[in-house]
N, C-alpha and C positions, 0 to 999 in steps of 0.2 A: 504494500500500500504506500503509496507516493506520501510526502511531507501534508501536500496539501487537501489530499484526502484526509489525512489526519486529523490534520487542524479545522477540516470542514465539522469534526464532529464536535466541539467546542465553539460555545456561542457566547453572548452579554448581552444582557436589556435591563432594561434599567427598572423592570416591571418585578423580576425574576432575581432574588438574592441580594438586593440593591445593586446589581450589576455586573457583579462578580461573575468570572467567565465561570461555566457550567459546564457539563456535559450535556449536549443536545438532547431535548425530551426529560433533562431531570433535575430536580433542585440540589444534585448534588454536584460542587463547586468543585473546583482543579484544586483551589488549597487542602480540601478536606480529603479528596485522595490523596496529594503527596503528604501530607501530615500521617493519613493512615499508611503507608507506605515507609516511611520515616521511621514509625514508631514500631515497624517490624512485620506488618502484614504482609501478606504474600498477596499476588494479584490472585492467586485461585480463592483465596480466604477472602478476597475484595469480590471477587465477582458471584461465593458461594453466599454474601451477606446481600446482593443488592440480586435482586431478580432485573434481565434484561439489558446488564452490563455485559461488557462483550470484551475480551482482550486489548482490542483497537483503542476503545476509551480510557484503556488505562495508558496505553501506549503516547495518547493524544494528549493526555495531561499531562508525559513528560516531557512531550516535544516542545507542547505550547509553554510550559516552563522555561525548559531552554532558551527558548528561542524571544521569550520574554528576557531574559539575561543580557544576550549579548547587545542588548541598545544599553545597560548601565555601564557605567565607569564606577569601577571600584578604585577608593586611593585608600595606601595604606596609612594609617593610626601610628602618628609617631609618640612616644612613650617619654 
């Protein structure tokens, strides 16, 4: 699956989460998967907890992660 089929399935409205990007069809946001992801779930554990997720959407929220990244400039913290 191409980048931007990925990212097709990752949406924002300003109706829906206050805006926060989602997974397409669900109120569940890119943060609250990588958060559960983070804290050690496995994507089978993610998609055996949410009926109608599908591998691609978890894929989707690390792309759009990503690729949310590379427009920031990180400087480092001088001590």
């Amino acid at each position: 699956m191409s980048d931007r089929q990925l990212l097709s399935r990752i949406t924002t409205n300003s109706e829906v989460m206050i805006g926060k990007p989602v997974i397409k069809g669900t109120r569940l946001t890119v943060e609250y998967i990588l958060n559960l992801l983070a804290k050690g779930a496995s994507i089978a554990e993610i998609l055996d907890e949410y009926d109608g997720l599908v591998e691609a959407d978890i894929r989707a929220c690390l792309l759009f992660a990503s690729q949310s990244l590379e427009s920031i400039t990180f400087m480092p913290l001088s001590v």
